[in-house]
C-alpha positions as a printed Julia matrix, in Angstrom:
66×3 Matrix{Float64}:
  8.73  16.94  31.85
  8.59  19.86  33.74
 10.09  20.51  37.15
 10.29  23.7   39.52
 10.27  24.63  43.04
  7.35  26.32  44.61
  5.58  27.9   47.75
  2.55  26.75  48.75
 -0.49  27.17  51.42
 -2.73  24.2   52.51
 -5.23  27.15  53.67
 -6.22  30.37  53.47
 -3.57  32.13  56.08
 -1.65  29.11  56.91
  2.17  28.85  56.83
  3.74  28.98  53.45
  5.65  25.66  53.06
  8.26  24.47  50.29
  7.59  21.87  48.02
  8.06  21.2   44.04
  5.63  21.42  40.84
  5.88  18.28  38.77
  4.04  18.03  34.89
  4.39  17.57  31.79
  4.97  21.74  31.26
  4.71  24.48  33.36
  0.42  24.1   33.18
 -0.76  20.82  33.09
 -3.75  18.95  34.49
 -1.21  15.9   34.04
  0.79  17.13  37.41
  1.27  16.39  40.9
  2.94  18.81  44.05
  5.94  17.2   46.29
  6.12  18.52  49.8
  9.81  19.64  51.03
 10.1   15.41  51.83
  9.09  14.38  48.32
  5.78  13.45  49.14
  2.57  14.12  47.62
  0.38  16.4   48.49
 -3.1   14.8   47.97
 -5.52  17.47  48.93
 -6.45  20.66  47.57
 -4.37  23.65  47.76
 -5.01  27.47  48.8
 -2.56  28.68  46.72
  1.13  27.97  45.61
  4.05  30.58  43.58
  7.41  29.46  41.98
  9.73  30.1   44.71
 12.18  32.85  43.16
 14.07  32.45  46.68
 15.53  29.0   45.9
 14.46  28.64  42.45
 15.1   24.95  40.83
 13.82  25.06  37.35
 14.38  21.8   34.64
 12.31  21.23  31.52
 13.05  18.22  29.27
 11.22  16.74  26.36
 10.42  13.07  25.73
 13.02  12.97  23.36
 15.5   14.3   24.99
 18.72  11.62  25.81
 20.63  12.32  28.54
């Protein structure tokens, strides 16, 4: 599982928003985007950056215990 936080646009010139990546690594088709409330964001994004501002970063594999 792979976790950071990230900036992101809904459209071209809009407001750039905080939210966080979610996969299973850092590029994965298997991944969703959280808004700033932890919700999803279903449609299609302009563009989106790891947010080196207020960077959260966590990897962990499968068989990791914790």
């Amino acid at each position: 599982m792979f976790v950071e936080s990230i900036k992101f646009q809904r459209e071209q010139g809009s407001e750039w928003e905080r939210g966080y990546y979610i996969g299973d690594t850092d590029n994965s088709n298997k991944s969703t985007i959280l808004d700033a409330n932890y919700k999803p964001v279903l449609e299609r994004l302009w563009d989106y950056h790891t947010d080196t501002d207020n960077w959260v970063q966590l990897r962990c594999n499968e068989n990791d215990v914790i």
